[in-house]
DRENDO-1510 file (C-alpha; in Angstrom, 1 decimal, always signed):
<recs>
REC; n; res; u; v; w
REC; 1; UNK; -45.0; +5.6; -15.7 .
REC; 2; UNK; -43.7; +6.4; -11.8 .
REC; 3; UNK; -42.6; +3.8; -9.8 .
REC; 4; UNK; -45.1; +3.7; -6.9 .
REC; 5; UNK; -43.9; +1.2; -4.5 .
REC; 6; UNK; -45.9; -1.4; -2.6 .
REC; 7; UNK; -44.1; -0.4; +0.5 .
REC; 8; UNK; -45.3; +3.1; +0.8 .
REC; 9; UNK; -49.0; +2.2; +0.2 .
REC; 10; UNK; -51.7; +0.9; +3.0 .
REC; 11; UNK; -52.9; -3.0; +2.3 .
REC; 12; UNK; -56.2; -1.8; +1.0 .
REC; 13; UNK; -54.4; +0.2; -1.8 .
REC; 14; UNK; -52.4; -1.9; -3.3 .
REC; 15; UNK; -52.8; -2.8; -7.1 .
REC; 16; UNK; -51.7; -6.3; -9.0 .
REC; 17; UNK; -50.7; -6.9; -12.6 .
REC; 18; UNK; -51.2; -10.2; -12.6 .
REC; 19; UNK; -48.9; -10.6; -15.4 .
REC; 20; UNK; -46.4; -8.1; -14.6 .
REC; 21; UNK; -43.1; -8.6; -15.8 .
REC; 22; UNK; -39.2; -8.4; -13.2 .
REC; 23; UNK; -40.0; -7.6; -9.7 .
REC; 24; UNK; -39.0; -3.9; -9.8 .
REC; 25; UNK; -38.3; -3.7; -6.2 .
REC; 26; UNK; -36.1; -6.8; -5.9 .
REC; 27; UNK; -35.0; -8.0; -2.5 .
REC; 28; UNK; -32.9; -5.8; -0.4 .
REC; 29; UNK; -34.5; -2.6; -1.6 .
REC; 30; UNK; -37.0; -2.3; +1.2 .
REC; 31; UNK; -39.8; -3.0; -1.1 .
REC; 32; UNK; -41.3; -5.3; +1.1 .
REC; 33; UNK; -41.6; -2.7; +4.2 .
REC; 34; UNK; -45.2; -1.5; +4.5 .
REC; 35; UNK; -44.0; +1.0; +7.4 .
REC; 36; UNK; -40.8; +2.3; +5.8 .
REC; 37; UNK; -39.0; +5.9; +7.2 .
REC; 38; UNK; -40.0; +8.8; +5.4 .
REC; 39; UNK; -37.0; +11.1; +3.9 .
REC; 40; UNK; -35.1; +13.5; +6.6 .
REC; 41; UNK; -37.4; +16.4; +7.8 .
REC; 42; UNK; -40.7; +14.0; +7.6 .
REC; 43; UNK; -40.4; +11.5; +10.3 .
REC; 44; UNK; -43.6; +11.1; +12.2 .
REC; 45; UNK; -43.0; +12.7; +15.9 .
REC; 46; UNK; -44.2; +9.5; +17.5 .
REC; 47; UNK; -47.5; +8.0; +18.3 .
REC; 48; UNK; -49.7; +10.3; +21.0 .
REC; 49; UNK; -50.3; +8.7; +24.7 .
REC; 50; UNK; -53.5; +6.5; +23.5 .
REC; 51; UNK; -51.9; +4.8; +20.8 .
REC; 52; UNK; -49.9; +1.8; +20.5 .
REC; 53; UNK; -46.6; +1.7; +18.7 .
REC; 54; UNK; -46.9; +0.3; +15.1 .
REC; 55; UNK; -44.4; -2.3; +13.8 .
REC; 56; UNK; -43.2; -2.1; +10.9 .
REC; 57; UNK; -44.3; -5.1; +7.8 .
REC; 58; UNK; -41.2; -6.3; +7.8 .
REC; 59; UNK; -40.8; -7.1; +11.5 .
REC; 60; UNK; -43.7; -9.3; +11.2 .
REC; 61; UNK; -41.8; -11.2; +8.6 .
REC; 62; UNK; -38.3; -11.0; +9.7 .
REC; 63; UNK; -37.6; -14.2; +7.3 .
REC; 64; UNK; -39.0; -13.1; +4.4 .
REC; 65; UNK; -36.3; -10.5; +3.8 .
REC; 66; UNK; -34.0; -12.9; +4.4 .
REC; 67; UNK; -34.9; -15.5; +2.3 .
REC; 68; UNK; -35.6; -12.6; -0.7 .
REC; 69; UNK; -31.6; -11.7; +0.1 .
REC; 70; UNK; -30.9; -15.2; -0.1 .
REC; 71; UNK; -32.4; -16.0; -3.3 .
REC; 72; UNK; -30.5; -12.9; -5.2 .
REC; 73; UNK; -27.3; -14.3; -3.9 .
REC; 74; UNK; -24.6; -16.1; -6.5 .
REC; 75; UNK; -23.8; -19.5; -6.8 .
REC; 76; UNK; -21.4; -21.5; -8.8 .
REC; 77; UNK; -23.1; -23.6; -11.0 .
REC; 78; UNK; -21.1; -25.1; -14.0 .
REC; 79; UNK; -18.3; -23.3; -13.6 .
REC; 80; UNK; -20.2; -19.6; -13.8 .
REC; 81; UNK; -22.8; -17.8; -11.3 .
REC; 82; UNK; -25.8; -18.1; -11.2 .
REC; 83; UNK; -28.6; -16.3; -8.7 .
REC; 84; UNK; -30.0; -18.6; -6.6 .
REC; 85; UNK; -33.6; -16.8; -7.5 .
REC; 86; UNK; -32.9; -17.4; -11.0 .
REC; 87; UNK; -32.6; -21.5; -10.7 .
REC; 88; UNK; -35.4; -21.2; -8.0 .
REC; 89; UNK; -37.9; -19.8; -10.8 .
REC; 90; UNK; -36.5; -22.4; -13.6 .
REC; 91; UNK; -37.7; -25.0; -11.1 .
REC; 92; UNK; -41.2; -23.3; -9.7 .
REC; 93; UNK; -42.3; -22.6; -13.6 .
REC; 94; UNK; -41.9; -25.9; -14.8 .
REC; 95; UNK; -45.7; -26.8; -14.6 .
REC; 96; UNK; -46.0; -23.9; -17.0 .
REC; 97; UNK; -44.8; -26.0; -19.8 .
REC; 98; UNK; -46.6; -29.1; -19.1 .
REC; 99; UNK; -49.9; -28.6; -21.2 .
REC; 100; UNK; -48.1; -28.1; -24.4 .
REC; 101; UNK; -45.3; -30.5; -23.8 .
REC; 102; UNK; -47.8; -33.4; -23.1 .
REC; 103; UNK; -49.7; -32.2; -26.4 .
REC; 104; UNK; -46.1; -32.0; -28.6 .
REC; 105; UNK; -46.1; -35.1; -30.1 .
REC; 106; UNK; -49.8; -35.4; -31.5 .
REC; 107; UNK; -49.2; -31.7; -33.0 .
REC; 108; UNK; -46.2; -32.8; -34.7 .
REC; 109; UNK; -47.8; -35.7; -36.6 .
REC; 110; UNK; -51.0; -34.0; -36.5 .
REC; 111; UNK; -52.9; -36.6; -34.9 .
REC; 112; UNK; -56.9; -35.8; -35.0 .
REC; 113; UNK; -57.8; -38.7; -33.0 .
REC; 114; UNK; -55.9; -37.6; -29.4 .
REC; 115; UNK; -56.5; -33.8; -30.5 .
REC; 116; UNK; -60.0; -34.9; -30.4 .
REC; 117; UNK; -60.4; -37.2; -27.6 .
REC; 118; UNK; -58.1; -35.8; -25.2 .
REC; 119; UNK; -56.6; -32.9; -25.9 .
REC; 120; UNK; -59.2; -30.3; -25.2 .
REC; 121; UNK; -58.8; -31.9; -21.5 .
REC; 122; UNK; -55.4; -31.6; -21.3 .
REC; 123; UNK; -54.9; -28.2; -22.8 .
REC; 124; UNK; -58.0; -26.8; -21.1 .
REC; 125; UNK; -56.8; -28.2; -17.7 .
REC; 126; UNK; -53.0; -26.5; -18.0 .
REC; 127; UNK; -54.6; -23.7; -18.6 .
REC; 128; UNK; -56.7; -23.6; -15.4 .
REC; 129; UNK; -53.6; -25.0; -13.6 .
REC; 130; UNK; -50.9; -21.8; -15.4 .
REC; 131; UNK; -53.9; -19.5; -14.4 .
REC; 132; UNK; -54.2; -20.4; -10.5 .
REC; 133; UNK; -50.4; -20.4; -10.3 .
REC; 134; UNK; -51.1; -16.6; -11.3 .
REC; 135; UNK; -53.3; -15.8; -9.5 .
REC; 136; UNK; -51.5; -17.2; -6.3 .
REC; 137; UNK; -48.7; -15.2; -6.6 .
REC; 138; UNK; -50.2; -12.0; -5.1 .
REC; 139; UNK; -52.0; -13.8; -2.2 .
REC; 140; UNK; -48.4; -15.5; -1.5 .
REC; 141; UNK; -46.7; -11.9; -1.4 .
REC; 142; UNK; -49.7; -10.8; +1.1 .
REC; 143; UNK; -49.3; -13.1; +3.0 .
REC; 144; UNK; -45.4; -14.4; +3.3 .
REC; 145; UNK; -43.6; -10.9; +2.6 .
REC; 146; UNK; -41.4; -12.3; +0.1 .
REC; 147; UNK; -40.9; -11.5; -3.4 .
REC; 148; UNK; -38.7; -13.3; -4.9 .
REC; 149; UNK; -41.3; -15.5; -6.7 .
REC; 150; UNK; -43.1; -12.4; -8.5 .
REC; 151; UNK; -41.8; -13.0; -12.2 .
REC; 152; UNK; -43.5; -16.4; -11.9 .
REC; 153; UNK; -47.4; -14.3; -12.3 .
REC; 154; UNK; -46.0; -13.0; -15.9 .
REC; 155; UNK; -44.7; -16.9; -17.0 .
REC; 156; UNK; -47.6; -18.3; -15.4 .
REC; 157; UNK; -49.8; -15.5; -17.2 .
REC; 158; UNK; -48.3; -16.2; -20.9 .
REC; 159; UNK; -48.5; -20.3; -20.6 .
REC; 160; UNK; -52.5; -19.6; -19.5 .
REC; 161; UNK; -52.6; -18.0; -22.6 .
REC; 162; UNK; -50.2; -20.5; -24.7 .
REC; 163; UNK; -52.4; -23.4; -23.5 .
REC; 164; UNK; -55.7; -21.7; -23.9 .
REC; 165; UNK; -55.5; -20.7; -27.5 .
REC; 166; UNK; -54.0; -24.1; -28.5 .
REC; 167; UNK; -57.0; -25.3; -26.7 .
REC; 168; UNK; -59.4; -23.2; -28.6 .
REC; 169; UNK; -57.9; -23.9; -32.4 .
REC; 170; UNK; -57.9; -27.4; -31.4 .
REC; 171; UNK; -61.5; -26.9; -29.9 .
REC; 172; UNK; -61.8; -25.4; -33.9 .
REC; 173; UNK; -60.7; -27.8; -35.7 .
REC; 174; UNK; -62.2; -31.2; -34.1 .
REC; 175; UNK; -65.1; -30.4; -32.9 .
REC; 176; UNK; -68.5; -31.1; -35.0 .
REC; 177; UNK; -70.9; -28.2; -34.5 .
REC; 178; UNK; -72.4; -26.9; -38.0 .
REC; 179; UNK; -70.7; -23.5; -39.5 .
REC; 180; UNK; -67.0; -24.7; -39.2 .
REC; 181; UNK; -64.1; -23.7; -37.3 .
REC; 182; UNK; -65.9; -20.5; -35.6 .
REC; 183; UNK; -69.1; -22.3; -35.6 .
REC; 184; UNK; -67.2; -25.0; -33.2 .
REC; 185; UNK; -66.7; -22.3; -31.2 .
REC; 186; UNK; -69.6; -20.9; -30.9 .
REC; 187; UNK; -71.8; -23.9; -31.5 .
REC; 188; UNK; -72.9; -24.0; -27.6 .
REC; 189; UNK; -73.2; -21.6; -24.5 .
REC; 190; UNK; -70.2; -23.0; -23.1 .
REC; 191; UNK; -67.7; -22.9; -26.5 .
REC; 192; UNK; -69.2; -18.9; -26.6 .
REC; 193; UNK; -67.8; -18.7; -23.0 .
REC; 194; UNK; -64.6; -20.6; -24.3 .
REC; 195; UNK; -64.4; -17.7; -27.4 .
REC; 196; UNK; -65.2; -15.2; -25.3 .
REC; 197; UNK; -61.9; -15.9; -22.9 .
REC; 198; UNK; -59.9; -16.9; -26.3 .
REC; 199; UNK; -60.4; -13.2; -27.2 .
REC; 200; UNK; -59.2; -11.9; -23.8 .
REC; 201; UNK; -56.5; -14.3; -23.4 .
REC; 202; UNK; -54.8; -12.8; -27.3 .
REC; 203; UNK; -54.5; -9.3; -26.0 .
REC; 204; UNK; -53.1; -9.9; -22.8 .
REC; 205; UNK; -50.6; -12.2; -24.5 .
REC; 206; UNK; -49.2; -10.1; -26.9 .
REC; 207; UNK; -49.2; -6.7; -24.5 .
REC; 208; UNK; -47.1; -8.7; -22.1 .
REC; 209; UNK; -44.0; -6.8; -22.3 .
REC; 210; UNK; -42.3; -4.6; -21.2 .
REC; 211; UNK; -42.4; -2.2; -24.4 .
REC; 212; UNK; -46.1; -2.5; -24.2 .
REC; 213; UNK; -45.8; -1.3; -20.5 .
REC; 214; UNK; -44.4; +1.7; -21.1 .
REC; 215; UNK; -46.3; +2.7; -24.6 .
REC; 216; UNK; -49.3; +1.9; -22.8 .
REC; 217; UNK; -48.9; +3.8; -19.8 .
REC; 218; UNK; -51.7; +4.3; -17.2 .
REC; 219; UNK; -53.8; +2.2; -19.7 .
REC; 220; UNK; -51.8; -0.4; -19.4 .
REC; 221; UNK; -52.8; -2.1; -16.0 .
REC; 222; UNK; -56.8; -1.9; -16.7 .
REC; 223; UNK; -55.8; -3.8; -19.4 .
REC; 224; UNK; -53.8; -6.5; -17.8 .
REC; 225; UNK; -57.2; -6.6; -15.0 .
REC; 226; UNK; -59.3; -8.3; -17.9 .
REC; 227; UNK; -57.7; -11.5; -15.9 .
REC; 228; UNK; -60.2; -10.8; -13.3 .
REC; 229; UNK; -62.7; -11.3; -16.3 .
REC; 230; UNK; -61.3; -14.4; -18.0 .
REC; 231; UNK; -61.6; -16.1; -14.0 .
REC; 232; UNK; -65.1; -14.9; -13.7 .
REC; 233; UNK; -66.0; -16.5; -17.7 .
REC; 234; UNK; -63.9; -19.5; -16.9 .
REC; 235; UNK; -66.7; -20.3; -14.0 .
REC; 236; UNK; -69.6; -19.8; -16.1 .
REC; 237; UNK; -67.7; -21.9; -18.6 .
REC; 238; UNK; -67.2; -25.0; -16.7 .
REC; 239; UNK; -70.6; -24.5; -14.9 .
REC; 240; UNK; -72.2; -24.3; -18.4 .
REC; 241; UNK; -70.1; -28.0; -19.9 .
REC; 242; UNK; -70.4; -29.9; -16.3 .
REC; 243; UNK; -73.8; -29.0; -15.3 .
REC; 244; UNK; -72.5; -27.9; -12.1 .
REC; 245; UNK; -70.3; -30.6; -11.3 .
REC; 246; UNK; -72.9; -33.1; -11.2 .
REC; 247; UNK; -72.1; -36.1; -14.1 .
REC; 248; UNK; -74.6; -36.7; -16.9 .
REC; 249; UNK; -74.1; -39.4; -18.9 .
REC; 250; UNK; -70.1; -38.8; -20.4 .
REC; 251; UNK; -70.1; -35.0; -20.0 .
REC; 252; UNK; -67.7; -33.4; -18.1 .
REC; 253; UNK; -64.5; -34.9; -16.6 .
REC; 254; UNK; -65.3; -37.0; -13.9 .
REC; 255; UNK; -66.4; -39.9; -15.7 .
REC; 256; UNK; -67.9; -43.3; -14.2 .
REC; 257; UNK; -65.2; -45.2; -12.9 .
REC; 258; UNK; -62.8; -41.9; -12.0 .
REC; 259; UNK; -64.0; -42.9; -8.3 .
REC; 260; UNK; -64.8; -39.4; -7.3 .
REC; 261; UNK; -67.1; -37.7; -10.0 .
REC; 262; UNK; -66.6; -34.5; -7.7 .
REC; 263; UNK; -63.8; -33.1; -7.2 .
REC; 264; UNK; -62.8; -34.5; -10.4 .
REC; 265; UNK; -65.3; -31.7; -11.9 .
REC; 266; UNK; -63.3; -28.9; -12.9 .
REC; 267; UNK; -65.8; -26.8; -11.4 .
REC; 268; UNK; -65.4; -28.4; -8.2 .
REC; 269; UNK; -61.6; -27.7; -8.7 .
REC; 270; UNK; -62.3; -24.1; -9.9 .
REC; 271; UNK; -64.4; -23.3; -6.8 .
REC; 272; UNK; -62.2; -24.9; -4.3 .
REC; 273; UNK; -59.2; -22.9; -5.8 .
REC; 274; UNK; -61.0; -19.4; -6.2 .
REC; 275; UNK; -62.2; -19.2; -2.7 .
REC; 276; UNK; -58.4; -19.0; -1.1 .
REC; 277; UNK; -57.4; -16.8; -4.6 .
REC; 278; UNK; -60.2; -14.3; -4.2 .
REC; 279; UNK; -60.2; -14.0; -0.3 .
REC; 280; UNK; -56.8; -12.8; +0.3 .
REC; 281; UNK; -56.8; -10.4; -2.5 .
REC; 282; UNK; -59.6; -8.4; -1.1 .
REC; 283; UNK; -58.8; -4.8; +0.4 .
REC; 284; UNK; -60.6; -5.4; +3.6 .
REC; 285; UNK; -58.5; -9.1; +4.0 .
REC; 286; UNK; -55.9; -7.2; +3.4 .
REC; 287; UNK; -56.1; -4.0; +5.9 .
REC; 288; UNK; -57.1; -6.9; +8.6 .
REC; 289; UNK; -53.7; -8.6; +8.0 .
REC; 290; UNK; -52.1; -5.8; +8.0 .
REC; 291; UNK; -53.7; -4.2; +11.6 .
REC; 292; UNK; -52.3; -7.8; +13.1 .
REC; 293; UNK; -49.4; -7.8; +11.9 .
REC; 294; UNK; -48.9; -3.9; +13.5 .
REC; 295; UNK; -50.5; -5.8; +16.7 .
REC; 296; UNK; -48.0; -8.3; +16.9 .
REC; 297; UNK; -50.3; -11.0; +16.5 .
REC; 298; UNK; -49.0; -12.3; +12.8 .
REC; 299; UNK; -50.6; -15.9; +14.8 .
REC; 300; UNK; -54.1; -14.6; +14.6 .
REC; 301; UNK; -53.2; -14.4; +10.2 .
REC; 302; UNK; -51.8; -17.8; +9.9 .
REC; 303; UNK; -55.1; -19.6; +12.1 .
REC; 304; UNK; -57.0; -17.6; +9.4 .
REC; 305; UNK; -54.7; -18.5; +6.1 .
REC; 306; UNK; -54.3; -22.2; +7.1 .
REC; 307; UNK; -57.5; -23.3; +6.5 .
REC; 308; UNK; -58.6; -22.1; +3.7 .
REC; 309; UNK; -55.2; -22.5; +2.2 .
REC; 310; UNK; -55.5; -26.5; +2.9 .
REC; 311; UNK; -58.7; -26.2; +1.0 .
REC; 312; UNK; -56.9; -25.0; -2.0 .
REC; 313; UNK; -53.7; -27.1; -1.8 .
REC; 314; UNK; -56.8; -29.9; -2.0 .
REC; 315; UNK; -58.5; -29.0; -5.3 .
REC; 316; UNK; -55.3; -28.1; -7.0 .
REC; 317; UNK; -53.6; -31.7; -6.3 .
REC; 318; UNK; -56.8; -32.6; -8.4 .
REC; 319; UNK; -56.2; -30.7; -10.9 .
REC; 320; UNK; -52.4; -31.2; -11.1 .
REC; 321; UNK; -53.4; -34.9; -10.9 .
REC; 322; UNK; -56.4; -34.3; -14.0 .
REC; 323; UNK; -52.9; -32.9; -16.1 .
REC; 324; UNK; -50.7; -35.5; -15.8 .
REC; 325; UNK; -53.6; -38.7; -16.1 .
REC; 326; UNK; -54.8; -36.7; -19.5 .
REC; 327; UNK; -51.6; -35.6; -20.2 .
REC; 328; UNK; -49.3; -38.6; -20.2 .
REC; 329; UNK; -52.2; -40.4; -22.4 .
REC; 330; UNK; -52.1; -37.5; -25.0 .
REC; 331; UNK; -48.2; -37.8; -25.0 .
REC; 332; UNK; -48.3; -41.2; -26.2 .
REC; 333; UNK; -51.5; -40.4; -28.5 .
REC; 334; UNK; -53.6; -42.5; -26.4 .
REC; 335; UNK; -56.8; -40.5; -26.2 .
REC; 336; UNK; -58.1; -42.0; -22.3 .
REC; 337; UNK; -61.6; -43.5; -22.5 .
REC; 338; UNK; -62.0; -41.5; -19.2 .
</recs>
C-alpha cells in the first residue's frame, strides 16, 4: 500500500486508523511538517503581493519535534539502551491492562458470584476507558504535533477489545435471560447493542496486524473505521441500560449512596468524553486549526482546545475512578453492593 504521509496532506484530508500499528513516520523524519519543501524543480515561486506568508506546521510547534527527537533517544537502563519513547509507552499503556488484571483472580477460581455482581462493571468500564484512550490519540496528534505516542491507538485498540469480549462471555454466562448463553445476549435492547459491538470488536481484533495490513490493502482501513461504529452503538448502549443517565431503582451505575448519580452514569461519562473526541477530529476543526497556525495565532487554538478539553479530563477521572472502585472489589472477589 503507498506510504502517503500526513505531512503532505491539508488538515481536512487526513485519514486515522484508530488502531494502526508503529508510527511509520517516526520523529525526525519530517512527518509532522504539514508545509514541507517539495523535491528540487517544484518549489512554489513565493506567495503573490495580496497574500500573506504561510508558516510552516512545524513552526507552530517548534516543541513538538523536539520532544518526538527526544523520546527516540537512548538511555542506559539496566545496563543496556533503551529508547526513551519505548519506556514512555510501557508507562502511558498501563491502564490498558487494568480491566483484565482487576478481573484475574475471579477467572482463575472461576468465581460466578463477582463475575456476576461486578464484573460486567468492571470489564465494561475498561473497555470504555481503553476505547477513549484511542480515540484521543489522533485529537492529541492535531493538536500538539507530536507523535511519539501513536502506537498507544493500536494497544489501546486491542485491550478495548480484550476487555469487551471478556465482558460479553461473562455477560453470557451469568446473566438470566431465557435461551442461554446467546439468549443472555440478546435477551434485551441493550445486550443486542452489547452483541452487536461484540461482533465488531472480534474482527478488528484479530485484523490488527501488520500482516493483515498489507493482505488487506486499500480494504484494510474501512475496516479498521467500524470503530467509529462501535462509539456510535456504545451510546445507544448505555442510553438503552441507564435510561439516559437518570437512576431507576438499582439500574445503571450510579447507585443511591454513590453521591453523584450523574456523572457516575456511564452515559454521562460517554457524552462528556465524546464531545472533545469527536470535535477535534472533524475536517472543518481541523482546516480551522490549521489556517491559525499559518496565521501565527496557534493562541486562538489553545482558548478553543482548553475548554472543552477540561470537560473531558472531567468525565474521564470518573470513569478512571468507576475502574478502580469496581475494580479493586472484583480483585478481591468482593462483588460492591454499589
Amino acid at each position: 500500500m503507498a506510504r502517503t504521509s500526513y505531512g503532505r496532506l491539508p488538515a481536512d484530508q487526513w485519514t486515522e486508523d484508530e488502531w494502526a500499528g508503529e508510527d511509520p513516520y517516526p520523529a525526525g523524519s519530517g512527518g509532522t511538517d504539514a508545509y514541507a519543501p517539495e523535491p528540487y524543480g517544484t518549489e512554489d515561486p513565493g506567495p503573490r503581493a495580496d497574500q500573506q506568508p504561510q508558516r510552516r506546521r512545524s513552526e507552530a510547534h517548534p516543541w513538538s519535534k523536539r520532544v518526538d527527537r527526544w523520546m527516540d533517544q537512548d538511555f542506559k537502563f539496566g545496563g543496556s539502551r533503551v529508547k526513551r519513547k519505548t519506556i514512555g509507552l510501557l508507562l502511558c499503556g498501563i491502564p490498558g491492562v487494568l480491566p483484565v488484571f482487576f478481573m484475574l483472580p475471579s477467572v482463575i477460581t472461576l468465581n460466578v458470584n463477582t463475575i456476576s455482581g461486578s464484573g460486567d462493571d468492571t470489564l465494561g468500564e475498561g473497555a470504555l476507558m481503553c476505547l477513549f484512550l484511542c480515540l484521543l490519540v489522533t485529537p492529541m496528534v492535531t493538536i500538539t504535533g507530536m507523535r511519539w505516542f501513536v502506537p498507544l491507538r493500536k494497544w489501546f485498540g486491542i485491550m478495548t477489545a480484550v476487555a469487551g469480549i471478556q465482558d460479553g462471555i461473562g455477560a453470557g454466562i451469568t446473566d438470566k435471560f431465557a435461551g442461554g448463553f446467546f439468549g443472555n445476549l440478546t435477551g434485551h435492547v441493550f445486550e443486542l447493542m452489547g452483541f452487536l459491538m461484540l461482533m465488531l470488536l472480534i474482527p478488528l481484533l484479530l485484523l490488527s496486524n501488520s500482516f493483515s495490513q498489507k493482505k488487506l490493502g486499500r480494504f484494510w482501513k474501512p475496516i479498521q473505521r467500524l470503530t467509529y461504529v462501535i462509539w456510535g452503538i456504545l451510546g445507544l448502549h448505555l442510553m438503552l441500560l441507564e435510561g439516559f443517565g437518570f437512576q431507576s431503582g438499582t439500574n445503571g451505575s450510579g447507585n443511591p449512596g454513590d453521591g453523584d448519580p450523574i456523572f457516575h452514569s456511564r452515559l454521562y461519562q460517554y457524552l462528556g468524553c465524546s464531545l472533545f473526541l469527536l470535535l477535534f477530529r472533524l475536517p472543518p476543526v481541523k482546516r480551522w486549526i490549521t489556517a491559525r497556525e499559518q496565521e501565527g495565532r496557534q493562541w486562538m487554538v489553545w482558548a478553543a482546545v482548553v475548554p472543552v478539553f477540561a470537560l473531558f479530563v472531567f468525565a474521564f477521572t470518573f470513569v478512571v475512578n468507576e475502574e478502580i472502585f469496581k475494580g479493586l472489589d472484583s480483585f478481591h472477589e468482593l462483588p460492591s453492593a454499589e
